[in-house]
N, C-alpha and C positions, 0 to 999 in steps of 0.2 A: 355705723358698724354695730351691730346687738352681738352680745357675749351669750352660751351657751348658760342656759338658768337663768336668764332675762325675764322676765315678766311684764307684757305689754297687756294691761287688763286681766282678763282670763288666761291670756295665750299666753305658755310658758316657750322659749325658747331650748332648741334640742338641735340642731345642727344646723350649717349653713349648707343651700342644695347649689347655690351659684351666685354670678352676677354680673350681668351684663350693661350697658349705656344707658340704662333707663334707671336702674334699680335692682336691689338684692334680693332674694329668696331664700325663706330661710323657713325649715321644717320645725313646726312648732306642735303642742300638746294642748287642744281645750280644756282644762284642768275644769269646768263643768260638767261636758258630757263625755270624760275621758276620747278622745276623739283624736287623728292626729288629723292637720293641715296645713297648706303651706301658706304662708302669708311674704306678700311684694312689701318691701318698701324702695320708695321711691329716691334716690338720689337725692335728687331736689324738694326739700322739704319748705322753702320758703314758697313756692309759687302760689297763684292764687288760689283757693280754696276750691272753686268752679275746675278750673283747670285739674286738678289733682282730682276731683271724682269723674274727669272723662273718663279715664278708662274703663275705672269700677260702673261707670255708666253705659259704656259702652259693652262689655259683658254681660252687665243686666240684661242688654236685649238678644243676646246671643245662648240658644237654649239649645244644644245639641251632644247627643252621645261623644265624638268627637272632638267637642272644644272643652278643655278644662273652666268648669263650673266655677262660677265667684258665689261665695258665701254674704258676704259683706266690706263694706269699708267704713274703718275706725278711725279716730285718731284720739289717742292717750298722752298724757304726761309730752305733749309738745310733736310726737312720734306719730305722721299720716299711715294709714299702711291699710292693705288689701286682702282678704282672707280667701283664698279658692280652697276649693278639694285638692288632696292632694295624690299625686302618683305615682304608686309604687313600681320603680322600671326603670331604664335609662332614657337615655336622650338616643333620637336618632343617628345624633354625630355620634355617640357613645359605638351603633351598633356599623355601623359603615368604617371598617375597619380599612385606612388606606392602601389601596392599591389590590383591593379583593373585593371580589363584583358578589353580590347577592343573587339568589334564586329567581328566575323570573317570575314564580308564581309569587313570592314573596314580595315583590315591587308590584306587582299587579295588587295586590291585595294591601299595600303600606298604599299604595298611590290611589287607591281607591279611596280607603277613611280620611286621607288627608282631603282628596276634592270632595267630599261631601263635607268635610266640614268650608272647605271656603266657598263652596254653592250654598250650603244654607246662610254663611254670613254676607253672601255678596246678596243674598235676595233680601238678607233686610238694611240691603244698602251699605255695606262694610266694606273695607279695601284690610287687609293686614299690613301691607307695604313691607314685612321684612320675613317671609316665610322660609324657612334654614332651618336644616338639621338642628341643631340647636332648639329651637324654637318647636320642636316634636316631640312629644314626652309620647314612648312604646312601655305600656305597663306591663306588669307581668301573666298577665292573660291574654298577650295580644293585640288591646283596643290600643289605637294610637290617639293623642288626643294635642292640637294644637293651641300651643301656649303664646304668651308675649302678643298682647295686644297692645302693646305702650306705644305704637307707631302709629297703629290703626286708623280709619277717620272715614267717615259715612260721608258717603257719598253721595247726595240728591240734587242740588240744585245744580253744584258747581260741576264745571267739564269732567273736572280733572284733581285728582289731591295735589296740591302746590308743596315744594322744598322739597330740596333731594334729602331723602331719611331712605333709609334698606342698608344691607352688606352688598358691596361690591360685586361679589362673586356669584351673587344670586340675584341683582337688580337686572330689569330691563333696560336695553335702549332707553325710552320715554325716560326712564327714573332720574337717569344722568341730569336732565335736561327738567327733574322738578316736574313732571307730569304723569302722575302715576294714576292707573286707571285698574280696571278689576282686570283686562287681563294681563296687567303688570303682574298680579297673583299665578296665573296661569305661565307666566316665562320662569318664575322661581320654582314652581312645580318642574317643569320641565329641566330644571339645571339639576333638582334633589334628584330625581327622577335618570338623569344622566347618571348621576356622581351613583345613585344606589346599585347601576347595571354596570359600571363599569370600576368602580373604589375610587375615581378622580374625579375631578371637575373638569368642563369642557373647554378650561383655559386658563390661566390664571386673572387673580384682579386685576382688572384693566389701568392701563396706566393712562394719564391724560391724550397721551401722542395714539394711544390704541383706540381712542373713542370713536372714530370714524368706520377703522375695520368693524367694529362692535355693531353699528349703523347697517355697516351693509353686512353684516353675518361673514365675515370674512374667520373669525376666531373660533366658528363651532365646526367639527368633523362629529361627522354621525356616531353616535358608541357605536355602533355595530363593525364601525371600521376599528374600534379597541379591543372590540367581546365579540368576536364571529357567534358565542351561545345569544347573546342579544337577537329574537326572532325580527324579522324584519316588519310586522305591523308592528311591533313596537318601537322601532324604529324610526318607521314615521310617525306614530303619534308622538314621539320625543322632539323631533325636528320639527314638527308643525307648533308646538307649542314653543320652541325657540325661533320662531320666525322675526327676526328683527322688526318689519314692516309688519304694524299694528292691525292691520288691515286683513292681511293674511293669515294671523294669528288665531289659534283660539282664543276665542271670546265668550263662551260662555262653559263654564264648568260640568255641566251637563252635557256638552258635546264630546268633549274630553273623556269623559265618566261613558258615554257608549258607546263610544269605538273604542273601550279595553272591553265594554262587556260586549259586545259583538267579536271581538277578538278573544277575547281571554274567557267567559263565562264567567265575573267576577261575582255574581254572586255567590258560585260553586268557594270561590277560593277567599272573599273578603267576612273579616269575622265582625263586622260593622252594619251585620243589617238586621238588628234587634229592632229597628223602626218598619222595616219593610220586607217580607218575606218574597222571595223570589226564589220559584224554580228552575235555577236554566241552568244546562244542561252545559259538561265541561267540550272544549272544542279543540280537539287534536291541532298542535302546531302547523301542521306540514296544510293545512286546509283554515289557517286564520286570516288568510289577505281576499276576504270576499268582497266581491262588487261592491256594497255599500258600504263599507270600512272604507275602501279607496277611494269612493267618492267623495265620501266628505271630508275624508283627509284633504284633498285637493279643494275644496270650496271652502271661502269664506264665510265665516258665520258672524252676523250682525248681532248688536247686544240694545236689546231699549234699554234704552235710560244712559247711553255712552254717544253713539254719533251714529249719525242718518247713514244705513246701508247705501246709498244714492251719490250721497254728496259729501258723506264722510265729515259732516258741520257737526259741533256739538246736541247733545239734545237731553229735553227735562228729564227725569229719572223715570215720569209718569207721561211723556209724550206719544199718542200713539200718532201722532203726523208729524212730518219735519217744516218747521216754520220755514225755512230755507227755501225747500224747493217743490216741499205741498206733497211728497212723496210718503205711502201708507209704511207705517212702521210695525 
């Protein structure tokens, strides 16, 4: 616990912003380049040295408008700790006020910047494993930018991230069971993404005896049966992305990301596209369930570097054939 006028090197301490399972946050002053930022420290300050710069290592490779920025990792006077940009805004739990549904365009456009940031981190091989309101800092211009990667873990050789780590309320099926995959990311989108259309969660956290219903999707009713405003392509893109059965699921973040922009015109309404200028044109509600929204709503989409569309066997991150069963990937 650091006290207010703490001094960790340069970094003056100025309030604490939170703290979660992993580690504290705590808004600090670069007393060099007058500067404010937040710096993590970590719970666990004894572990190994390697271990303690996963994270800050893990951020290093993550360079996007959307994912809050690491500056460095220090460690002072016995004290490890992580320096990001910091963000001035609430937290998304802050602005989901329960039991009151947000604007559609407004989810269309929060749902937007969050899946470009886990599409750019799952292309360089990254899982978040505990995406939550919480864990989404909304700044005061708008840009959302997702925080808390102290779960994280790249993804390349192995199937699958091993140990159940996430919140309950937002983990998939797979996660229960330790098998957490990128579109275990895409079912937690999908639950924020409930809870933002509707003020609640699509069930409460599952109790051991619940794990089975959870399995076969017996615990989600569609928001739109909560929010009759809830349009119905979004609708289903909320329920395809909580598809229990992996299989059926989105799997790739970018499929997710254009059936809202075929649906919703998100570049009209997402304020996240200083990378990528796009003109498209806003699309009246009453005319958003077109032919290809529904089609791929209803097809499965396969992921390289997850498991063989064919045979559904694991596969290398970089396999373009399935050793299995010799089918092109």
């Amino acid at each position: 616990m650091l006290f207010r006028g703490q001094m960790l090197g340069k970094y003056k301490i100025l309030s604490p912003l939170g703290s979660g399972g992993f580690g504290a946050v705590y808004l600090a002053k670069d007393t060099w380049i007058d500067k404010d930022v937040a710096i993590k420290v970590p719970h666990k300050q004894n572990l190994d040295f390697s271990e303690l710069l996963r994270e800050p290592r893990l951020l290093a490779a993550l360079d996007h408008p959307n994912i809050v920025s690491i500056t460095t990792a220090e460690k002072t006077s016995e004290v490890f700790f992580i320096v990001m940009e910091y963000v001035e805004g609430d937290t998304l739990e802050d602005i989901i006020v329960h039991g009151e549904a947000l604007e559609t365009d407004r989810v269309v456009d929060y749902a937007t910047q969050i899946g470009r940031a886990l599409d750019h981190a799952h292309r360089q091989g990254v899982i978040h494993r505990d995406l939550r309101p919480p864990n989404v800092l909304v700044s005061n211009t708008g840009i959302l930018k997702v925080a808390d990667f102290g779960t994280s873990r790249f993804l390349e050789i192995a199937a699958h991230g091993t140990t159940v780590i996430g919140s309950p309320p937002y983990m998939a099926p797979e996660q229960f069971e330790g098998k957490a995959v990128f579109a275990s990311d895409l079912y937690s989108l999908g639950i924020t993404m409930y809870q933002m259309l509707t003020g609640t969660l699509p069930y409460d956290p599952p109790a051991p005896s619940d794990l089975e219903k959870l399995m076969r999707g017996d615990l989600v009713r569609p928001p739109r049966l909560r929010n009759r405003a809830v349009p119905k392509p979004m609708d289903n893109i909320v329920m395809k992305a909580l598809e229990p059965e992996l299989s059926m699921r989105y799997q790739r973040v970018s499929d997710l990301l254009a059936d809202l922009d075929h649906a919703f015109g998100t570049a009209v309404h997402t304020q996240s596209t200083m990378d990528q200028k796009v003109d498209t044109p806003a699309v009246e509600h009453q005319h958003l369930e077109s032919e290809a929204v529904q089609r791929r709503l209803r097809t499965p989409t396969p992921v390289p570097g997850q498991f063989c569309w064919q045979c559904h066997k694991p596969l290398h991150a970089r396999a373009d054939q399935c050793p299995f069963c010799g089918e092109t990937q």
